[in-house]
NUDREN-976661 format. One record per atom (N, C-alpha, C, CB): x negated, y, z; residue in one letter. Coordinates in steps of 0.05 Angstrom, whole numbers, plus 5000, padded with zeros to 4 digits. Atoms other than C-alpha are relative to their C-alpha. Last residue first. Glycine has a CB too. Layout:
BEGIN
XYZA
...
END
This chain:
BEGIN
501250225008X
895392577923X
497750015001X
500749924980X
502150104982X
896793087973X
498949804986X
500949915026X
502849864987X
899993587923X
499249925010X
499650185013X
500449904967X
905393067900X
496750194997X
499649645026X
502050204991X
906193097827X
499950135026X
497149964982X
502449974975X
912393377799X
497649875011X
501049985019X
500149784997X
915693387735X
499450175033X
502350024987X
500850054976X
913692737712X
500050215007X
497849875006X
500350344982X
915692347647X
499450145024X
497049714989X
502849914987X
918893057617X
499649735012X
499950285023X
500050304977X
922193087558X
498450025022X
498849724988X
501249984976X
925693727513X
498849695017X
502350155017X
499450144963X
928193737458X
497750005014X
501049655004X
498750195012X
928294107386X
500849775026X
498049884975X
501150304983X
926294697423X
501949854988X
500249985038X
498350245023X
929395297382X
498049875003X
500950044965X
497650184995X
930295737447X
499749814976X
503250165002X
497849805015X
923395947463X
502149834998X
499250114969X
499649995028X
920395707523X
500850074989X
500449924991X
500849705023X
919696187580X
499549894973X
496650215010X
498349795004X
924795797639X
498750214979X
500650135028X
496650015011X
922695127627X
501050264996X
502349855021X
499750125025X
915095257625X
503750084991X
499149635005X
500349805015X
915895617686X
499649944976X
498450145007X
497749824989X
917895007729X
500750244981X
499150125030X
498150185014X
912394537692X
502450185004X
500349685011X
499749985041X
907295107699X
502749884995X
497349764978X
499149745006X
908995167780X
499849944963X
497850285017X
497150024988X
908394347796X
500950344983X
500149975044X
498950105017X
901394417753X
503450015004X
498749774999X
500249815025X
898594917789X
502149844983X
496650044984X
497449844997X
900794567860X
500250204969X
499750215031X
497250124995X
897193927841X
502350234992X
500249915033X
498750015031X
891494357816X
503249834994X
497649804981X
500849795009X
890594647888X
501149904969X
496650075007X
497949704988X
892394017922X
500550144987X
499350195020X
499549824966X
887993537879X
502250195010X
497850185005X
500449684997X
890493207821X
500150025038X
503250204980X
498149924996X
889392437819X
499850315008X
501149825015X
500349904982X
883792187780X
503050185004X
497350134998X
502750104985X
882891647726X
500350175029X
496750084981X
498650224991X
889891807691X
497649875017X
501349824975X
501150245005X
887292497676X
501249815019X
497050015002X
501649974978X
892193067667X
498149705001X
502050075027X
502250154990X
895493387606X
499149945017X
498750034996X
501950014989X
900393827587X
499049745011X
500450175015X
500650224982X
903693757521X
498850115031X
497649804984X
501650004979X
906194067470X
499949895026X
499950185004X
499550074964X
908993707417X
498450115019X
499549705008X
503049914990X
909594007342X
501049985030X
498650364988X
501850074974X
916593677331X
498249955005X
500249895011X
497450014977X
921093967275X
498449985024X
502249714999X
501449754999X
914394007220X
502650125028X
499750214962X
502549924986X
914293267207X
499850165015X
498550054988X
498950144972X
922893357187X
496849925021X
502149654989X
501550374999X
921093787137X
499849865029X
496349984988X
499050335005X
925094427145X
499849744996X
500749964990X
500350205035X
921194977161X
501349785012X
496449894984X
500450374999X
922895427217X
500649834975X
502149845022X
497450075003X
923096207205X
499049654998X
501750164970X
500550244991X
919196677248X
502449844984X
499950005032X
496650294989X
919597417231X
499449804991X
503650004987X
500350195018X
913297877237X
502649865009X
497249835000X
502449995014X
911798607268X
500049794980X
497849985018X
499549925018X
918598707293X
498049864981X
500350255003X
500849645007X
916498907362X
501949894971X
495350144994X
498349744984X
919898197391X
499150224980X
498850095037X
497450065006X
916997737336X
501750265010X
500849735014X
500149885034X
908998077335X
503649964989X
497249724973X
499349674989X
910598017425X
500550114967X
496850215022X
497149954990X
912897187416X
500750384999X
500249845037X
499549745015X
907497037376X
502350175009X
500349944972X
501849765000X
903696587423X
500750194983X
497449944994X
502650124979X
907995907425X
498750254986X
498349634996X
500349754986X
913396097362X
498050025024X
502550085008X
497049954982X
911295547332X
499750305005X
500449805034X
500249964969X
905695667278X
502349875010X
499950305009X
498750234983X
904595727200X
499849945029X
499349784989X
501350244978X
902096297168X
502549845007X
498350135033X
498550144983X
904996637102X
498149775014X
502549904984X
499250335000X
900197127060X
503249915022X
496549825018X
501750055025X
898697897041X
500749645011X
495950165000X
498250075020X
903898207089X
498649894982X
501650184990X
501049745029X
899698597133X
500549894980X
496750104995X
498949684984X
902198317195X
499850124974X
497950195029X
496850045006X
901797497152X
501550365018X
501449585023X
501050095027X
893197707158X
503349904993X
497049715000X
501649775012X
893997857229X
501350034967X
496449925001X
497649794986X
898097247249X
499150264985X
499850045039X
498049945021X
892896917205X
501850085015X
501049784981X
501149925021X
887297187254X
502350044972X
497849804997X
499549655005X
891597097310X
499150154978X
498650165020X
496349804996X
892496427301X
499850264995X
501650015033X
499549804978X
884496257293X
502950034993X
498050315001X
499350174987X
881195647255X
500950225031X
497449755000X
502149874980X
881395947187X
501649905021X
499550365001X
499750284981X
883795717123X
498150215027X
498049604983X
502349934979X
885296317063X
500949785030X
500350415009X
498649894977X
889596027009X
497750115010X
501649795019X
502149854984X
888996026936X
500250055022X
499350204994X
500149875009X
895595546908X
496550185018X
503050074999X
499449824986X
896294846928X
498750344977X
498549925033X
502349894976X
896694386881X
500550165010X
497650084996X
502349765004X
903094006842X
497050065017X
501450255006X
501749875019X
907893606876X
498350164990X
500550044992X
499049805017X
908993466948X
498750084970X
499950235017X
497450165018X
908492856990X
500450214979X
503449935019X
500450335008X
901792977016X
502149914979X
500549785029X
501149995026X
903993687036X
499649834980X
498350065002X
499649915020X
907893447082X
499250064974X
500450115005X
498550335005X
902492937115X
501550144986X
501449765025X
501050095023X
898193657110X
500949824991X
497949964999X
499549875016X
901994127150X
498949744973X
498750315005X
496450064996X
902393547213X
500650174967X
502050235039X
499350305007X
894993517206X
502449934990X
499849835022X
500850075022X
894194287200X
500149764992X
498350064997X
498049845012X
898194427265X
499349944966X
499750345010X
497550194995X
894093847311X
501350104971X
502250075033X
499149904985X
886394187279X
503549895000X
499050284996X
500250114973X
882793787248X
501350115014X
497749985011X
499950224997X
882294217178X
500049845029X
498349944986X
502150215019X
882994917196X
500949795008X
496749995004X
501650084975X
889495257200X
498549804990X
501649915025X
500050324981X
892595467137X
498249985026X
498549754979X
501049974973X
895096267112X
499749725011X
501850175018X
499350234974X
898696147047X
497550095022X
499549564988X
502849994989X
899796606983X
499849885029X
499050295002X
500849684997X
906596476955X
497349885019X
502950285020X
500149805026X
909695876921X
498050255005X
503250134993X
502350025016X
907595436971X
499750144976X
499749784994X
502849834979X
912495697026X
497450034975X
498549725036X
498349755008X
918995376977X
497150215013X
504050025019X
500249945024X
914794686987X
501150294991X
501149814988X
503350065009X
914094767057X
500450164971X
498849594995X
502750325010X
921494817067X
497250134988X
501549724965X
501150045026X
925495517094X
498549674988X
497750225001X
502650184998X
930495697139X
498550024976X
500849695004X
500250094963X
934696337155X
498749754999X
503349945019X
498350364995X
932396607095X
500350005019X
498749704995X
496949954998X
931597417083X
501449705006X
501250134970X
499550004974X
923697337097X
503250005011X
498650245010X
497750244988X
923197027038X
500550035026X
499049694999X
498450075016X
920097616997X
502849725016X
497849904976X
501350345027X
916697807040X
502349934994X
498149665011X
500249915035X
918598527073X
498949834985X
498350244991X
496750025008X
919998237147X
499750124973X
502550175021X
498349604995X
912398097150X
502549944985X
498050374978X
500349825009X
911897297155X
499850274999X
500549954995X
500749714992X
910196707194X
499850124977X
497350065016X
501649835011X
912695987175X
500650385010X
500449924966X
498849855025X
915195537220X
498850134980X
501550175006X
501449845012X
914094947263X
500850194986X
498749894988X
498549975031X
920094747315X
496250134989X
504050334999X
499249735011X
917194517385X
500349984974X
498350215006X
499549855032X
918193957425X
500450254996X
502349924985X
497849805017X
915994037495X
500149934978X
499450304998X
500049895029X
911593507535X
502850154992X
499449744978X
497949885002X
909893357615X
500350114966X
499850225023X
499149824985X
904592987643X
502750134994X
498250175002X
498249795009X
902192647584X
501850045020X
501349964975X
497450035002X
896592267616X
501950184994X
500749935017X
498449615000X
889892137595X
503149935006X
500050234959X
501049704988X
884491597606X
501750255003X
497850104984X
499049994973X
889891057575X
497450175019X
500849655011X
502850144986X
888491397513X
500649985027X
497150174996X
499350134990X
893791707449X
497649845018X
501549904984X
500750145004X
890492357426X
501049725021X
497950114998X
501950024983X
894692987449X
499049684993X
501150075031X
499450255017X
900293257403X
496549865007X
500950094958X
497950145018X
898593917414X
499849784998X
500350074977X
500350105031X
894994167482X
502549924993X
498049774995X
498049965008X
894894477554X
499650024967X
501150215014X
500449925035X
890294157596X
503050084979X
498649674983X
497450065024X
889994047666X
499150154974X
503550155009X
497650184994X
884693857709X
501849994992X
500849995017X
497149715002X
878694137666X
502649775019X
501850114946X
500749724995X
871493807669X
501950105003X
498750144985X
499849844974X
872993177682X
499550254993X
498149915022X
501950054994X
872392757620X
498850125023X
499050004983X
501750274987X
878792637605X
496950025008X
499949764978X
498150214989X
881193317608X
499749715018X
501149934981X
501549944973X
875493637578X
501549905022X
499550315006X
502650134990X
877293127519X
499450175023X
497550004978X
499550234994X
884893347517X
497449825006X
501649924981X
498450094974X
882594027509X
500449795005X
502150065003X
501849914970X
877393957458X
501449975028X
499050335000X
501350224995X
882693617410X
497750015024X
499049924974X
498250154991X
887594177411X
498549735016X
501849934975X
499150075021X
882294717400X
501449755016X
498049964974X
501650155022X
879095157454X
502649834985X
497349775015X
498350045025X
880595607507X
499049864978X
500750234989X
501750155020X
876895447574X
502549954977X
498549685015X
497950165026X
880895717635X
497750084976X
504150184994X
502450095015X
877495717713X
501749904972X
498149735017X
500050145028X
882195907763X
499150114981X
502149944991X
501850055026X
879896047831X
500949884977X
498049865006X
500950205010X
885296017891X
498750114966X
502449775002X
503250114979X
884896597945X
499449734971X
501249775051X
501949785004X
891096987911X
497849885002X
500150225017X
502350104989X
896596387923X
497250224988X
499849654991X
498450144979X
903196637906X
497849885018X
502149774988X
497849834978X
902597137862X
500249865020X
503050054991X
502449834978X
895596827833X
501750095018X
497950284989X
500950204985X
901296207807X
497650225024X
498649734975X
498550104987X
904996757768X
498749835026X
501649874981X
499649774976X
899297077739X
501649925029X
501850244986X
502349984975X
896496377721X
501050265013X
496550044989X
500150184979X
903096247684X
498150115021X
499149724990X
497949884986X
903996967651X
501049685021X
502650154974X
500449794984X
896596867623X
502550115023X
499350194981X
501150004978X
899196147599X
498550255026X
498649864992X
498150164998X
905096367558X
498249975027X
500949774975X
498049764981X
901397027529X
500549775013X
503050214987X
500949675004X
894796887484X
502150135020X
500450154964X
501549854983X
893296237520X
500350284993X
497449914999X
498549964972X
898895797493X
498250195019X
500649695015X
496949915000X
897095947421X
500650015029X
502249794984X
500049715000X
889295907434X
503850125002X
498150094968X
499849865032X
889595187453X
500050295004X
503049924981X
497949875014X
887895107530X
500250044974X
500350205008X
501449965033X
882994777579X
502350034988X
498149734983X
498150035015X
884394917662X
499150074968X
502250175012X
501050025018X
880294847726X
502549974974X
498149795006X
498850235015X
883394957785X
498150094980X
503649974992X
500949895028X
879595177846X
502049794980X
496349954994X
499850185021X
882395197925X
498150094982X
502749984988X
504150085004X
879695697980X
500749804978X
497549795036X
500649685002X
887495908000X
496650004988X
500550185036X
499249755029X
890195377975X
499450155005X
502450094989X
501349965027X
885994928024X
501050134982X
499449804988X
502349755004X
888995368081X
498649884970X
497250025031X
499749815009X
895395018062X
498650255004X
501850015003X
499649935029X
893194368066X
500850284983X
501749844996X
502550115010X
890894398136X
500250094965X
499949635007X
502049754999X
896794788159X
497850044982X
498950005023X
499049755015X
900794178130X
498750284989X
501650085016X
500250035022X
897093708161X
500350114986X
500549894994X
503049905005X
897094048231X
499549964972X
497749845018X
501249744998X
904193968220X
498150145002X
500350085010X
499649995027X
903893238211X
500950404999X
502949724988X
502350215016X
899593118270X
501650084968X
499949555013X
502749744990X
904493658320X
498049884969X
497549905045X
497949765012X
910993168293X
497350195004X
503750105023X
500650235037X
905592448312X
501350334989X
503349534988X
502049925029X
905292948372X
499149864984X
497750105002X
500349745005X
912893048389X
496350024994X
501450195027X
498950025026X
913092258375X
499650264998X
502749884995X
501650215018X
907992048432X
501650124972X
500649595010X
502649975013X
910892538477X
499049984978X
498849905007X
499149695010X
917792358472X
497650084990X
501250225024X
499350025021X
915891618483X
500350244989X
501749865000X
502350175014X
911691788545X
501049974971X
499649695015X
502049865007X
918492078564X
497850034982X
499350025013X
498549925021X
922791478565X
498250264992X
503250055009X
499650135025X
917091098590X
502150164985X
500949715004X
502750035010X
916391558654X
499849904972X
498449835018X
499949765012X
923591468665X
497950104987X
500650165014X
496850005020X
924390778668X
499250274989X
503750005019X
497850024988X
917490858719X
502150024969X
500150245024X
497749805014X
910890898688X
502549895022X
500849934958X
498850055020X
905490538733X
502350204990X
500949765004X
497049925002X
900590888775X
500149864981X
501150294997X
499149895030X
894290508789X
502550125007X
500449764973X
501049765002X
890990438870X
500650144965X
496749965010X
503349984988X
895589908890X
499350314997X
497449794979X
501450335003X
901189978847X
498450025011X
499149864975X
502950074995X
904990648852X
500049755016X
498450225014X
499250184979X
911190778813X
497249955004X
502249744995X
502750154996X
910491398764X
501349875026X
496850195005X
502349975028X
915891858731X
498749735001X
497250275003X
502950105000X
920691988785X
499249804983X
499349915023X
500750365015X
926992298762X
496149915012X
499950044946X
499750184978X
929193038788X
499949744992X
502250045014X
496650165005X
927793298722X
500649875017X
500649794979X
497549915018X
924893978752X
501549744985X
498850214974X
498749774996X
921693608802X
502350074978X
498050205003X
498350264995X
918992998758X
502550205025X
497349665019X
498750165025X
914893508725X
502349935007X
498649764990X
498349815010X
913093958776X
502049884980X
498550224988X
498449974987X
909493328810X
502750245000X
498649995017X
498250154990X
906293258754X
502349885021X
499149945000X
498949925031X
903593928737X
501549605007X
496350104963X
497949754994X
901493978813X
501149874977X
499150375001X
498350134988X
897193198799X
503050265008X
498149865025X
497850185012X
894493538746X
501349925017X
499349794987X
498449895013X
891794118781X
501649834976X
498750214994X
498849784993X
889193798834X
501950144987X
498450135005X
497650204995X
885393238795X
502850145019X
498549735020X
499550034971X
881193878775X
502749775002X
500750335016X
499449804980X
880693878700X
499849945020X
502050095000X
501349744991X
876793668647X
501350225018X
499450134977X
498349755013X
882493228610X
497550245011X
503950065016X
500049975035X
878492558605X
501150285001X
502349764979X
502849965016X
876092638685X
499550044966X
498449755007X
502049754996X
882292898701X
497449945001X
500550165024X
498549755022X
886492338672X
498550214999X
503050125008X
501650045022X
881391808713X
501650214975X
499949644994X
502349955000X
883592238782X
498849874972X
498949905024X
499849685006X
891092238767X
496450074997X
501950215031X
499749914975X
891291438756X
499350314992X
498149855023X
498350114980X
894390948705X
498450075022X
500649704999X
502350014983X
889191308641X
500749765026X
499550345013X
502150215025X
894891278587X
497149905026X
498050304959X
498350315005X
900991508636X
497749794995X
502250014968X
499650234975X
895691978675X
502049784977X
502450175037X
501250054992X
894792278606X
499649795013X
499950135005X
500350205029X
901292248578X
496349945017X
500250264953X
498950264996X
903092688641X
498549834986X
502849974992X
500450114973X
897293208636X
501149705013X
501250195016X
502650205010X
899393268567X
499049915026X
497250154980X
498750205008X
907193408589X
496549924986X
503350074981X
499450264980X
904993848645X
500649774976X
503150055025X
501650054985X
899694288598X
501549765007X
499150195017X
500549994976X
905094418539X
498249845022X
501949985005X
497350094982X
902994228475X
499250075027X
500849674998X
498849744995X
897094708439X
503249975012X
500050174971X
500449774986X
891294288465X
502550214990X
497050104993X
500750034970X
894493628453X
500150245007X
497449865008X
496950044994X
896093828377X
499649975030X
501749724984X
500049705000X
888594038373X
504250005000X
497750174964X
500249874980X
886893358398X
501050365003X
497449945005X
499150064987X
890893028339X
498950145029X
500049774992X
497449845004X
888493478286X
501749915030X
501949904967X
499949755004X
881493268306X
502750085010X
499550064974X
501049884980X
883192558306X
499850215015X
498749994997X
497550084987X
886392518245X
499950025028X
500949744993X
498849785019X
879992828210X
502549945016X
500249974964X
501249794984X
875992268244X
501650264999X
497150054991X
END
């Protein structure tokens, strides 16, 4: 029905004599053309006889009381027929590109990629499309990847994302872990560091369940001794905070600290256990439903802007899919 539509509204904005023709071609007389077109048989039959005028060629051979095409007529007719299949996929277009203007995306996020990385995505993406609605839901590694699968969010931007043919990893970054300090700690003068060398001094952990604390804890696992008195909390910024004012060492990528690095405020140094090399981000989309337009095109822009605002000590890079059609 929809094809339809587009198709009469291609008709109405192609020239009169060449629908008039196609008409009479499809109808085989001037009077049943102008009862489907709503006009005076008068003024089609002018618009045909102008036709075949200006290409000096006659068009129509008359049969009894039908017109047939003529050689030429058919070569035409063909013209027609393809300039509006060309009208039909341009109306499509249009079509699709008013829905970005009335779109919605939906989008679930760790806190790291939401304090700067993704605010300077969605800005990016309002620059270009203003009219589309997005909808972002910060939450923990594992929440994301469930609103994901379960419809509520169309993309998701998580760590190290629960293996489930419901979900698809869209697009992933390695990133380096490190430890967060104020440049006046004691170890802030390394250019790397290991875990174990971190455990000497007062520690900043992410809560239990969470991607960054799983990955801290299989190290740990292997390491002598106990840990020392830490403070655990299920916020970045908090131990970001709490490593500003020099009383511990957090753990992170660089992923959301990028402005406490720039000013000064904390220096970033990548631990050495080979676990702690490739914290994976991910985005996410469900393998049950194919992105609409609107989130189609969110996602095409992240993956683009991804590349150009990671940091530079990306252990590598992969991507299984760095476009998805918008009409899927």
């Amino acid at each position: 029905m929809a094809g339809e539509k587009r198709t009469d509204r291609a008709r109405s904005l192609y020239a009169p004599a060449m629908r008039y023709f196609a008409a009479v071609a499809e109808k085989g007389s001037i009077r049943a053309a102008s009862r489907d077109l709503n006009v005076a048989a008068s003024a089609v039959n002018r618009q045909i006889l102008w036709l075949e005028e200006s290409l000096d060629m006659q068009l129509f051979e008359r049969v009894g009381r039908r017109l047939r095409l003529a050689q030429a007529g058919e070569i035409l007719l063909a013209h027609v027929r393809r300039t509006y299949s060309d009208f039909d996929a341009t109306m499509s277009e249009l079509d699709a590109l008013k829905g970005l203007r009335r779109g919605s995306v939906s989008i679930a996020s760790v806190e790291s990629v939401a304090e700067s990385l993704l605010p300077r995505l969605v800005a990016g993406f309002r620059k270009q499309y203003p009219g589309i609605h997005v909808a972002v839901t910060v939450t923990n590694a594992r929440e994301a990847a469930a609103r994901v699968i379960a419809g509520e969010a169309d993309v998701g931007f998580t760590f190290d994302p629960p293996r489930a043919s419901t979900l698809t990893v869209a697009h992933h970054h390695d990133l380096c872990i490190g430890a967060l300090m104020a440049p006046d700690h004691p170890l802030a003068l390394r250019d790397t560091l290991s875990l174990a060398e971190c455990l000497r001094y007062p520690l900043a952990l992410p809560s239990s369940g969470l991607s960054l604390r799983t990955r801290l804890d299989a190290v740990m696992a292997q390491l002598p001794g106990s840990l020392r008195t830490y403070v655990e909390a299920n916020s970045l910024r908090f131990m970001r905070q709490l490593a500003r004012d020099g009383q511990v060492i957090g753990f992170q990528t660089r992923i959301g600290c990028e402005d406490d690095l720039e000013r000064g405020y904390l220096v970033f140094r990548p631990l050495t256990d080979h676990p702690l090399q490739d914290d994976r981000l991910c985005i996410v989309t469900s393998s049950l439903r194919a992105l609409a337009l609107s989130p189609g095109m969110f996602f095409n822009h992240a993956v683009m802007m991804l590349k150009d605002h990671l940091p530079d000590d990306v252990a590598k890079t992969a991507t299984r899919r760095t476009e998805i059609s918008a009409l899927d």
